[in-house]
C-alpha positions as CSV (number, residue, x, y, z in Angstrom):
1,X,-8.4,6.5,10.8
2,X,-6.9,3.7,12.2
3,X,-3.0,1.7,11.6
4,X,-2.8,-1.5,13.1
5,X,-5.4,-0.5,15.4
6,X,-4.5,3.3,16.4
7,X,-6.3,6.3,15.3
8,X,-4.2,8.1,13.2
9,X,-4.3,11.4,11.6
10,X,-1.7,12.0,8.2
11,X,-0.2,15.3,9.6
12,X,0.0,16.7,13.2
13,X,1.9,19.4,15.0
14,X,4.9,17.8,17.7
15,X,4.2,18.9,21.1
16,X,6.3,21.3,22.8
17,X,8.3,21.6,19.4
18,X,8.0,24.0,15.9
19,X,7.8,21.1,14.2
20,X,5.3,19.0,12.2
21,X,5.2,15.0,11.9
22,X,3.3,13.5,8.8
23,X,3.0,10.1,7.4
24,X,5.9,9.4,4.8
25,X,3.8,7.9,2.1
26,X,6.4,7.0,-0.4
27,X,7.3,4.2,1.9
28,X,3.8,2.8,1.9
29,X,2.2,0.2,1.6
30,X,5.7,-1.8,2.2
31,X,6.7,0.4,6.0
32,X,5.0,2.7,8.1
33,X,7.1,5.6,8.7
34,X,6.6,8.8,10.2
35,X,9.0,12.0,8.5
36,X,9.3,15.2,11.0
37,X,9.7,18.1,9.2
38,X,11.7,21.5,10.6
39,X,11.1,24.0,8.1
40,X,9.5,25.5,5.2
41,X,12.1,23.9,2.8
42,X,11.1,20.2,4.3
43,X,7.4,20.5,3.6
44,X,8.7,22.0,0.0
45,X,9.9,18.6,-0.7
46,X,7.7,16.7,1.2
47,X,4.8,17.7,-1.1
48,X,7.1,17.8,-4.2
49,X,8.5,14.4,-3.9
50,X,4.9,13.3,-2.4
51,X,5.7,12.0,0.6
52,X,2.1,13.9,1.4
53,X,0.0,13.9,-1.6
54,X,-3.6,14.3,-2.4
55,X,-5.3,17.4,-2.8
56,X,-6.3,18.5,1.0
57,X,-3.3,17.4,2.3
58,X,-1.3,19.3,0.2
59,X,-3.1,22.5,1.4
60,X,-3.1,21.4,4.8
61,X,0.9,20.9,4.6
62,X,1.5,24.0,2.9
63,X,-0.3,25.9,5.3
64,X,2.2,24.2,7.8
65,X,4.9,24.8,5.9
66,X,4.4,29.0,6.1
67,X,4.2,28.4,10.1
68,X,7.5,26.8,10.1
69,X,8.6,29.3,7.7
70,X,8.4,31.9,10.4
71,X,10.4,30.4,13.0
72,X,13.6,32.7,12.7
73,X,12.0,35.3,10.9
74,X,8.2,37.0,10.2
75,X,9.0,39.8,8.5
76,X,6.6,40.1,5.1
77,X,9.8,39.4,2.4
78,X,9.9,35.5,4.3
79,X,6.5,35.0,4.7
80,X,6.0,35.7,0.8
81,X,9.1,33.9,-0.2
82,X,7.8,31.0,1.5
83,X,4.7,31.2,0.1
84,X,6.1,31.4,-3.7
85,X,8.7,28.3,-3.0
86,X,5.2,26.2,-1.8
87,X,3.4,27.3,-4.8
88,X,5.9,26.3,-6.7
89,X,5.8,22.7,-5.7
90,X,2.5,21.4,-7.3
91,X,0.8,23.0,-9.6
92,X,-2.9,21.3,-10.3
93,X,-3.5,20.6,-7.0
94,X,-5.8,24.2,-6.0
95,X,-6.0,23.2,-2.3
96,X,-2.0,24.1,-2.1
97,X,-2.8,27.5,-3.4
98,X,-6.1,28.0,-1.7
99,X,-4.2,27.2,1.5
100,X,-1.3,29.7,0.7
101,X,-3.8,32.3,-0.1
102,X,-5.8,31.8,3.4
103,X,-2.7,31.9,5.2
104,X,-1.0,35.2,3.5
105,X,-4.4,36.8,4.5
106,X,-5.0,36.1,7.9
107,X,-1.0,36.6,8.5
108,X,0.0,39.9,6.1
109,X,-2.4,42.2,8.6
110,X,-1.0,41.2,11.8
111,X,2.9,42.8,13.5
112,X,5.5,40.4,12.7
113,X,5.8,39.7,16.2
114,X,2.3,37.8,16.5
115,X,2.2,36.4,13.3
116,X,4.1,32.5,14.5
117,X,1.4,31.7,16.7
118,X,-1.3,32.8,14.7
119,X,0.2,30.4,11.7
120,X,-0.1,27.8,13.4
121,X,-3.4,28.5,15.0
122,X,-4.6,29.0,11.1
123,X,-2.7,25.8,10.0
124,X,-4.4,24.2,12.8
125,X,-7.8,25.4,11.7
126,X,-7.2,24.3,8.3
127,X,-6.7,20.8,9.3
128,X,-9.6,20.5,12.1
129,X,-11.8,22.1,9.2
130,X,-10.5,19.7,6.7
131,X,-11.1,16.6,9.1
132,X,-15.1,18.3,9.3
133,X,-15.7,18.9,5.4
134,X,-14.5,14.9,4.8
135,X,-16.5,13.7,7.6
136,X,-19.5,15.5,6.2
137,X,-18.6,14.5,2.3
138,X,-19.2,11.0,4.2
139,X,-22.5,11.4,5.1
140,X,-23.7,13.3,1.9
141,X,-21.6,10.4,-0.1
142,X,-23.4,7.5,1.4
143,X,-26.6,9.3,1.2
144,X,-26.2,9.5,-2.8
145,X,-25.2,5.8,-3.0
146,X,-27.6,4.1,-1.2
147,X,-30.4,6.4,-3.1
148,X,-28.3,5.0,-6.5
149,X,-27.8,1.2,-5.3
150,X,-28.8,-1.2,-7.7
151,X,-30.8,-3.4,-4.8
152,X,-30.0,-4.6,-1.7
153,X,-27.1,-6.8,-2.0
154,X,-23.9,-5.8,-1.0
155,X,-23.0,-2.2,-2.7
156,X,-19.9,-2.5,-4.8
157,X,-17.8,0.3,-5.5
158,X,-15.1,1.5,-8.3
159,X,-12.2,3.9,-7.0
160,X,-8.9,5.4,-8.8
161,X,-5.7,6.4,-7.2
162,X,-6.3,7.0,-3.5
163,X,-8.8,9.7,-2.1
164,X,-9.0,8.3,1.4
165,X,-7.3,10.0,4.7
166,X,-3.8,9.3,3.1
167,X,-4.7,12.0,1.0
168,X,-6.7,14.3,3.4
169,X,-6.1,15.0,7.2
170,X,-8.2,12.1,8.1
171,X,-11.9,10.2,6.9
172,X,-10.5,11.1,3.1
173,X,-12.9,12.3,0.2
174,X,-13.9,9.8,-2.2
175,X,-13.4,7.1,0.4
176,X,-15.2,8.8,3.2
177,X,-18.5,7.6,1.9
178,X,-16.8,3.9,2.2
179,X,-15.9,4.6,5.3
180,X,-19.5,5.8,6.5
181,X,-21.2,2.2,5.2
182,X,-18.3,-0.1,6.8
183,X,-19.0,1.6,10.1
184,X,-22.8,1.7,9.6
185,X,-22.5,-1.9,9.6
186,X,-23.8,-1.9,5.6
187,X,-22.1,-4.5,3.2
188,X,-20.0,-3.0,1.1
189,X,-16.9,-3.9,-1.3
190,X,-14.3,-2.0,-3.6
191,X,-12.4,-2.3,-6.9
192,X,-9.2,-0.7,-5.8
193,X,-7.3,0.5,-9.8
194,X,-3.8,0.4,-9.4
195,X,-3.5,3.5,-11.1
196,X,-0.3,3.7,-12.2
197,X,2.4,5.1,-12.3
198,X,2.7,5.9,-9.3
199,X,0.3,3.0,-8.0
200,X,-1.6,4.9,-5.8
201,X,-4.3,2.6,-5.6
202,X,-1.8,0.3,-3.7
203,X,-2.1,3.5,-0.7
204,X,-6.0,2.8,-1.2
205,X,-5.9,-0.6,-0.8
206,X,-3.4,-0.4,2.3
207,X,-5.8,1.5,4.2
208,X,-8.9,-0.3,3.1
209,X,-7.6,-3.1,4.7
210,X,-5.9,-1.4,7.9
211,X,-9.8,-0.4,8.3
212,X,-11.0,-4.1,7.5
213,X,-12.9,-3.0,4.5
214,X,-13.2,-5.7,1.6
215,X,-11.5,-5.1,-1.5
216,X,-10.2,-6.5,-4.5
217,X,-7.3,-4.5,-6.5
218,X,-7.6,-4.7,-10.1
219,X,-5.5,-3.2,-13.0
220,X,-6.1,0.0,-14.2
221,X,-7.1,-1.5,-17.4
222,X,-9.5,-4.0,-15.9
223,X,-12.2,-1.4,-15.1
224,X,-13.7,-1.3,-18.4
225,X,-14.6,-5.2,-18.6
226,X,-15.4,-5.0,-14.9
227,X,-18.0,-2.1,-15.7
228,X,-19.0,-3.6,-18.6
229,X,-20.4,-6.9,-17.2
230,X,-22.7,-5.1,-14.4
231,X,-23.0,-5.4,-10.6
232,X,-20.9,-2.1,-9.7
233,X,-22.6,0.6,-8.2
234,X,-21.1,3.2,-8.4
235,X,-17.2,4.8,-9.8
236,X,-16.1,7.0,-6.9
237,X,-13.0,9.2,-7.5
238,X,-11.9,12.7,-5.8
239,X,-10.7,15.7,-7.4
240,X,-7.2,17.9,-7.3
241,X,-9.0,20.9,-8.9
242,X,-12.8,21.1,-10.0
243,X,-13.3,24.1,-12.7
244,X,-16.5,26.3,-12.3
245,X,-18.1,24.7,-15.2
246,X,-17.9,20.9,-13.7
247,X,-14.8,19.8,-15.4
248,X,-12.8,17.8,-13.3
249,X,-8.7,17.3,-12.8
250,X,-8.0,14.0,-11.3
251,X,-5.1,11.6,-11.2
252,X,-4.3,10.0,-15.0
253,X,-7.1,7.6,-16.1
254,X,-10.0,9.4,-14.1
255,X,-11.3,10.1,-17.6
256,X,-11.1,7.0,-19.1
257,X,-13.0,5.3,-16.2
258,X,-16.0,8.0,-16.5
259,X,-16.0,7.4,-20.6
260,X,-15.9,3.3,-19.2
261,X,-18.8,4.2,-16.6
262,X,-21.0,6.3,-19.0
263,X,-20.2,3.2,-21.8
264,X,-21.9,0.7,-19.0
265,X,-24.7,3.0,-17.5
266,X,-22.8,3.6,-14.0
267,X,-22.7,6.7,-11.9
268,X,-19.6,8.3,-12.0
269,X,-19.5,11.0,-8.4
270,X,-16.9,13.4,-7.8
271,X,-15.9,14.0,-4.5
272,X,-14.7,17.1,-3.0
273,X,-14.5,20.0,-0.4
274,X,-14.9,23.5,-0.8
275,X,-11.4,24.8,-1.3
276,X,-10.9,21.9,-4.2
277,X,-13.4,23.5,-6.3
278,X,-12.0,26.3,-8.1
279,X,-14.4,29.2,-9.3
280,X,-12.1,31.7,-10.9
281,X,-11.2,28.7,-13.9
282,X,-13.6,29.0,-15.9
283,X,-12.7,25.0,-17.2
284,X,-11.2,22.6,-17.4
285,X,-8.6,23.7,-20.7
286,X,-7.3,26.2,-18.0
287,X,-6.2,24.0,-15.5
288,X,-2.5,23.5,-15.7
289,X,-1.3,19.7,-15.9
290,X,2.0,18.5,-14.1
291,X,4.5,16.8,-15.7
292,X,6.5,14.9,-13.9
293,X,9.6,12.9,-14.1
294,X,10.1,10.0,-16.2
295,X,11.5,8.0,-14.2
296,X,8.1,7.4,-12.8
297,X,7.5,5.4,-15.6
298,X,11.2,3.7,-16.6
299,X,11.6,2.7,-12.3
300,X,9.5,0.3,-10.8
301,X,9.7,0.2,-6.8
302,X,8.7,-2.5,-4.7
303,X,10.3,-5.5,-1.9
304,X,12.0,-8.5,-3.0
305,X,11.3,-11.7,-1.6
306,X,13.1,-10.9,1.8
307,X,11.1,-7.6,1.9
308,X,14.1,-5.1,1.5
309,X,13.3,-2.1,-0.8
310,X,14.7,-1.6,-3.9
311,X,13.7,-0.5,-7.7
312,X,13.8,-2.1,-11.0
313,X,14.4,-0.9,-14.4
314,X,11.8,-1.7,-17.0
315,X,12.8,1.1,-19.7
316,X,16.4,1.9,-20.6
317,X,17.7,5.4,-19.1
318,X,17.0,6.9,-22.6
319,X,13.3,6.1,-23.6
320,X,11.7,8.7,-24.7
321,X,8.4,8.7,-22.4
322,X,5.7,11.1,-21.4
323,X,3.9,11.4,-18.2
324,X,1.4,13.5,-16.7
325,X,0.0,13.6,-13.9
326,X,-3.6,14.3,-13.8
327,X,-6.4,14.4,-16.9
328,X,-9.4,16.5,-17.4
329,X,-13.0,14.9,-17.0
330,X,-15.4,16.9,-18.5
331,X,-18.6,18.0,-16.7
332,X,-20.4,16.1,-19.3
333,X,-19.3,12.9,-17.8
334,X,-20.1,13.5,-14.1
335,X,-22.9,12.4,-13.0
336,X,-22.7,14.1,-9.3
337,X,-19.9,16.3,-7.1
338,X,-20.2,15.6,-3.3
339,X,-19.0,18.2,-1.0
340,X,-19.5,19.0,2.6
341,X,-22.3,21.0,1.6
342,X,-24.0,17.8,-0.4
343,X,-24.5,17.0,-4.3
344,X,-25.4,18.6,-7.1
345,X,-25.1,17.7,-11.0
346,X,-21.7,19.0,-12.3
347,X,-23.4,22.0,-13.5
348,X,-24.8,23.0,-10.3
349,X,-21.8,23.6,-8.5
350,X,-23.3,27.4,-7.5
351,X,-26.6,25.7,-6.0
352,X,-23.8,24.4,-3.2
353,X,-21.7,27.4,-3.1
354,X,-24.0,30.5,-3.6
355,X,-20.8,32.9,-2.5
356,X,-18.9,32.0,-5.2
357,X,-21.5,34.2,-7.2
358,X,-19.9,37.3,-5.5
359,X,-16.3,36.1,-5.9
């Protein structure tokens, strides 16, 4: 997608060098900075401290992460060790493990000796093949909204955290089908949510606009009265693990945005590749949730009025607070999942991906 003009993917190998660039998205929306990173232990904490985040891009720099792994050594104890400190990093996200598990595959049957080029030929993969499943969740997305539209005015959307190419390799999930109207020339506008607290909707918005794509960012706990007084198409989120059964972890508040959208008669659509959609869970009471720090809630970070970055207290050191990261939607409340294959109902997940009948 494009930055100031200048296509631009999130992650990308650095010629002539065992190294991989990404986009440094905990200095967004406020600076655009690019983070290089030399080894395994680098994209450990660049998923960890999410300066990649979103599902996809999380496989895609883990994968990465097991080529630069290899540099010094590709003996089987460091490429499993690496594996185990990735998998470590995240834990709702499935793409990061799906990734891993790909990876230790393709890599465990080959000699040491050829296993660094074929990493990165299989990390590369990863990414080109990611770039193609959100590219074609565009087409099927748009498809399913402009069967859904309520007439033919401008199509208004509802998104929650960010699921554009920030969190992908490029084009983005729930945001590719955005993406696919604003370059069809349709009409289209969307209600960023905040979603805090790590205001991700802020990355969403940031984007949106480097693409020119009318928004409007609203609080999180706007989208009920904006659902409830009509004219929104459609709620649009992605996924960091779908369950076989439909159930669906997303980013805190997904859930209360589908209860919102099923209160107001809206379609609520999942959307999602392949390796995001997890077959072996049966639902969604087995998908672990991440805790994370509480700081996230007690810090607020941001620019003053001279645009120097800084944070700001607004709980003491001590408050007791709670915060995870991701909530279960049940199947119940999804109206359609999206993947590069196409939609379905939540319960239909096998109608798109026959194999996973065989395991």
């Amino acid at each position: 997608m494009r930055v100031n003009g200048t296509p631009w993917r999130t992650i990308w190998p650095v010629d002539g060098v065992r190294a991989v660039d990404i986009i440094d998205q905990t200095a967004l929306p406020h600076a655009f900075s690019v983070r290089r990173l030399h080894s395994v232990e680098d994209a450990a904490q660049a998923i960890r401290s999410m300066q990649v985040r979103g599902a996809p891009l999380i496989g895609v720099t883990a994968a990465h992460g097991l080529a630069l792994a290899l540099a010094s050594r590709a003996d089987d104890d460091t490429l499993l060790a690496a594996a185990r400190l990735l998998a470590a990093t995240r834990p709702t996200a499935v793409n990061l493990h799906w990734a891993l598990a790909r990876m230790q595959s393709r890599l465990l049957p080959l000699p040491p000796a050829t296993r660094i080029d074929a990493a990165w030929a299989e990390a590369a993969t990863i990414a080109d093949e990611d770039v193609d499943q959100c590219r074609r969740i565009g087409i099927h997305g748009l498809q399913l909204l402009l069967a859904g539209r309520r007439g033919e005015g401008r199509l208004e959307i509802m998104t929650h955290c960010n699921a554009g190419w920030l969190a992908t390799v490029d084009h983005g999930t729930a945001l590719a089908p955005v993406y696919a109207a604003f370059d069809a020339g349709i009409d289209i506008h969307v209600w960023v949510s905040e979603t805090r607290p790590r205001n991700q909707g802020l990355l969403t918005a940031w984007e949106l606009r480097q693409h020119g794509v009318p928004h409007t960012v609203v609080a999180d706990n706007a989208a009920g009265l904006l659902l409830a007084r009509g004219g929104i198409d459609a709620v649009l989120v992605g996924a960091d693990r779908i369950a076989a059964n439909g159930d669906v972890a997303n980013k805190i508040g997904t859930c209360l945005k589908a209860l919102a959208a099923r209160a107001a008669g809206v379609p609520f659509i999942v959307a999602a590749p392949r390796s995001t959609i997890d077959f072996a869970c049966a639902n969604g009471a087995a998908i672990p949730i991440e805790e994370r720090a509480g700081d996230e809630l007690r810090l607020l970070h941001g620019c003053d009025s001279a645009g120097v970055a800084g944070e700001l207290r607004q709980l003491p050191a001590t408050a007791a607070v709670a915060n995870p990261a991701f909530d279960i939607t049940p199947a119940s409340l999804v109206d359609h999942i999206v993947s590069e294959r196409g939609c379905c109902t939540a319960d239909r997940l096998q109608s798109l991906h026959p194999e996973a009948a065989d395991g």
